[in-house]
C-alpha positions as YAML, in Angstrom:
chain: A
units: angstrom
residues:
- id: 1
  name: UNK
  ca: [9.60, -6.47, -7.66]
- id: 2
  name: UNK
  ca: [10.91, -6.21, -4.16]
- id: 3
  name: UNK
  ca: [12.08, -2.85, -3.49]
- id: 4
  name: UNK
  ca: [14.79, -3.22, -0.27]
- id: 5
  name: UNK
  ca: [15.33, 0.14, 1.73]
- id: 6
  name: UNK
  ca: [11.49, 0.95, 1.56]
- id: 7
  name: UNK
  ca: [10.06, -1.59, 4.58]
- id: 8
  name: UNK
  ca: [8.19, 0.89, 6.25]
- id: 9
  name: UNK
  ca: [6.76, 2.93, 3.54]
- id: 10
  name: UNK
  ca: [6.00, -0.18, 1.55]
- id: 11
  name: UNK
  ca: [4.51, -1.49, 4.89]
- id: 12
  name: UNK
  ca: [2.37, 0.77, 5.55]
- id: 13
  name: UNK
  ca: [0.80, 1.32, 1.95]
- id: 14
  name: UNK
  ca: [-0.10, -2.25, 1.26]
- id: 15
  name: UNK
  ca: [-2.36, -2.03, 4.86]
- id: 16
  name: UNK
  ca: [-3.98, 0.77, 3.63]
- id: 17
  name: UNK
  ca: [-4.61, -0.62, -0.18]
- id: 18
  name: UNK
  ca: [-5.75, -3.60, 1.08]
- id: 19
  name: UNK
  ca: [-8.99, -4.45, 2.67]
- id: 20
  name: UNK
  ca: [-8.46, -8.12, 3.64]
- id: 21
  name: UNK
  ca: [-4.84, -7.33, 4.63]
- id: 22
  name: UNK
  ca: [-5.90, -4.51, 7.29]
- id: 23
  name: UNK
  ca: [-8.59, -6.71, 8.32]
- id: 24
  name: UNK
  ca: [-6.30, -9.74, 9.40]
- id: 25
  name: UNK
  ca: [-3.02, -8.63, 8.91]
- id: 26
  name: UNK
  ca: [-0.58, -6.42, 11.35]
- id: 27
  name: UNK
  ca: [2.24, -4.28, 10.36]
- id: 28
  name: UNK
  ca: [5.61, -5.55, 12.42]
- id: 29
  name: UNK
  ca: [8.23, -3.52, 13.63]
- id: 30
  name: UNK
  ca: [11.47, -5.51, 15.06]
- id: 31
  name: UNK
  ca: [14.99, -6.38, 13.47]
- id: 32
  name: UNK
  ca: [16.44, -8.71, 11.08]
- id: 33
  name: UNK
  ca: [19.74, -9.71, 10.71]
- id: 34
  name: UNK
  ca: [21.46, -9.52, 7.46]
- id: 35
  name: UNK
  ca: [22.21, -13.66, 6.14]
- id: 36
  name: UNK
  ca: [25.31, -11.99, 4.33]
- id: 37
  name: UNK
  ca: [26.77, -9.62, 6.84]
- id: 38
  name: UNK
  ca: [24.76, -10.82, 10.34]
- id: 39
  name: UNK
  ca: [24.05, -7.01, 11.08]
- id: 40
  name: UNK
  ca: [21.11, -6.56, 12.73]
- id: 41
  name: UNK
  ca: [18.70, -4.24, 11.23]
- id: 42
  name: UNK
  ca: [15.69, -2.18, 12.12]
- id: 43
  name: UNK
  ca: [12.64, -3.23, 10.02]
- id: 44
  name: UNK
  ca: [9.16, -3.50, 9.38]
- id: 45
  name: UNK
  ca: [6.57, -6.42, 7.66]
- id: 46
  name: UNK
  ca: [3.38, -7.40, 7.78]
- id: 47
  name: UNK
  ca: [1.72, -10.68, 8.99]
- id: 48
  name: UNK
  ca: [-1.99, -12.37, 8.73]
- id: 49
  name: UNK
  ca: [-1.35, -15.39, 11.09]
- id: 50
  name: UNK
  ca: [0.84, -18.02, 9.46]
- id: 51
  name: UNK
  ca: [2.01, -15.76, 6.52]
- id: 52
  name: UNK
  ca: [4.30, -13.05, 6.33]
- id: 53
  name: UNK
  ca: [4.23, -10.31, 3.59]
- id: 54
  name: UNK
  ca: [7.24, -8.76, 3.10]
- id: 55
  name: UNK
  ca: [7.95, -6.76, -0.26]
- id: 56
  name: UNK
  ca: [11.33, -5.53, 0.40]
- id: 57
  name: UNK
  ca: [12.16, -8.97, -0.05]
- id: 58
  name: UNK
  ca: [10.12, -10.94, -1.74]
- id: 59
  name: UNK
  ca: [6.94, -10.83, -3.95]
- id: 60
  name: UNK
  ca: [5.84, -13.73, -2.35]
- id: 61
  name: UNK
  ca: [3.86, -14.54, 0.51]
- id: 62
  name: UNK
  ca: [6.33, -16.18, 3.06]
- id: 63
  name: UNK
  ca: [5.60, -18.89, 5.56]
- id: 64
  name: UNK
  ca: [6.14, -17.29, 8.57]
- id: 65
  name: UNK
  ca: [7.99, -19.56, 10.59]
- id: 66
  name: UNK
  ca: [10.41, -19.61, 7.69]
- id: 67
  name: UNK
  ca: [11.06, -15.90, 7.61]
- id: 68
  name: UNK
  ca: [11.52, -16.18, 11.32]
- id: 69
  name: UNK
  ca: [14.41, -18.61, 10.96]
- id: 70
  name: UNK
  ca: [15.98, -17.26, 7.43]
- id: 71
  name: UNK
  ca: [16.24, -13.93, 8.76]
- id: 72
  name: UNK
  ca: [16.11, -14.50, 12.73]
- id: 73
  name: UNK
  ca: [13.08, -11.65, 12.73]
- id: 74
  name: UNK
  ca: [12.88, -10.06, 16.15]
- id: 75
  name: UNK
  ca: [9.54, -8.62, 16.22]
- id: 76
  name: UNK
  ca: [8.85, -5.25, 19.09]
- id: 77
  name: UNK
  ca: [5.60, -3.50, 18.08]
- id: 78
  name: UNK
  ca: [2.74, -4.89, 16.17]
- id: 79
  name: UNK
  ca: [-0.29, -2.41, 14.60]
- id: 80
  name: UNK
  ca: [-3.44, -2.81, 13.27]
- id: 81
  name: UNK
  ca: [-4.34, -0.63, 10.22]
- id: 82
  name: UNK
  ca: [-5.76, 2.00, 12.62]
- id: 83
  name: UNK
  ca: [-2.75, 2.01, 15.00]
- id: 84
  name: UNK
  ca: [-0.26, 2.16, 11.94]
- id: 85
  name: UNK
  ca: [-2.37, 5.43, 10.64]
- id: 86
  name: UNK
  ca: [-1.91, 6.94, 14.28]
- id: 87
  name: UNK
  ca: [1.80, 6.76, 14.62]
- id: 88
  name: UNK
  ca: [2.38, 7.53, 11.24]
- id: 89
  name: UNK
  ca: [0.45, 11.04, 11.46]
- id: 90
  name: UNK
  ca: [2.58, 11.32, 15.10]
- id: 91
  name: UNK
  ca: [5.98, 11.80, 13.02]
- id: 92
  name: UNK
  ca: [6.81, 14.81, 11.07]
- id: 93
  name: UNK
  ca: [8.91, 13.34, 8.04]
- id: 94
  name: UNK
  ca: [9.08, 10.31, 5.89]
- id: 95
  name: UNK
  ca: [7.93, 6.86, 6.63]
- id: 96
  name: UNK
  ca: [11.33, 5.06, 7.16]
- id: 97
  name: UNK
  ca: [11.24, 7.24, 10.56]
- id: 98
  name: UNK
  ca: [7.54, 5.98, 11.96]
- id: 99
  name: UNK
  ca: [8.60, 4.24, 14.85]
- id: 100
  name: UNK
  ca: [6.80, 4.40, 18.04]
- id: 101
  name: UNK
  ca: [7.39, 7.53, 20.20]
- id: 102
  name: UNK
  ca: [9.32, 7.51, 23.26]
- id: 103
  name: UNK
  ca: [6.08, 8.25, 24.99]
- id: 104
  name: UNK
  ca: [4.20, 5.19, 23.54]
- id: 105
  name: UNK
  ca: [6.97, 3.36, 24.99]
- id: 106
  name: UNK
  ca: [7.02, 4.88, 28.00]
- id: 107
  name: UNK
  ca: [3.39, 4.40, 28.77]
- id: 108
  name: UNK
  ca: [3.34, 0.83, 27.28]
- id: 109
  name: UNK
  ca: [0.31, 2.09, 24.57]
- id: 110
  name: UNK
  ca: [2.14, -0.76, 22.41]
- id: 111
  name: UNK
  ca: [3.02, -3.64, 23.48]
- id: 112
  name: UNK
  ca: [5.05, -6.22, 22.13]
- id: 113
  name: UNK
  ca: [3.41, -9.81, 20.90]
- id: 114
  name: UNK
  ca: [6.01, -11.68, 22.00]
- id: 115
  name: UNK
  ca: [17.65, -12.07, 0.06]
- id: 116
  name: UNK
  ca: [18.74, -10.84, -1.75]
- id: 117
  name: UNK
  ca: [19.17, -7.51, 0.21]
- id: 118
  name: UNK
  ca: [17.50, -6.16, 3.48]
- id: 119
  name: UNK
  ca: [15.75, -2.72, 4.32]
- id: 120
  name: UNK
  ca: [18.43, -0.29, 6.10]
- id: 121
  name: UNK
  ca: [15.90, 1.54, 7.59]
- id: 122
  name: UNK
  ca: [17.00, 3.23, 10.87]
- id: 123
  name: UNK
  ca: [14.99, 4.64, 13.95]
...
């Protein structure tokens, strides 16, 4: 059952339960905009090329280019398994505030790749 307000956590534990998903697959971080209010909103998924898995909203797998245009996904930072373990152990509280630190940013370390109801995460 999708569980909105979780994206990161919910993220971040699927890529580490998940063999062939932290094989292929990388955890997003970008923004969504709300289809009922049009607020954008910080948030996190994961992808394995044409796919996007996204429990916060759906217990499906999503075509990605569909999620794209449903929910106008800007995607910022992509990580593999090992990069998503990294940041998270960088942060000193609960998963809805991994983000990438200002020095990450600063130095470039990531770079950027290009419902019912949504995650209201914040950074």
């Amino acid at each position: 059952m999708p569980n909105p307000g979780h994206c990161y956590e919910e993220t971040f534990d699927i890529m580490l339960n998940d063999d062939l998903i932290a094989k292929e697959g990388k955890i997003v971080h970008g923004k969504i905009q709300d289809p009922k209010t049009g607020k954008w909103i910080d948030h996190a998924w994961i992808e394995m090329g044409t796919i996007v898995i996204d429990p916060t909203i759906s217990d499906n797998i999503i075509k990605k280019s569909n999620y794209y245009e449903k929910l106008h996904a800007k995607p910022e930072h992509y990580y593999t398994d090992v990069e998503a373990i990294n940041q998270r152990f960088k942060q000193k509280k609960g998963l809805c505030k991994w983000q990438p630190s200002p020095e990450d940013r600063k130095r470039k370390i990531i770079k950027l790749k290009s419902k019912r109801k949504v995650c209201k995460c914040k950074k």
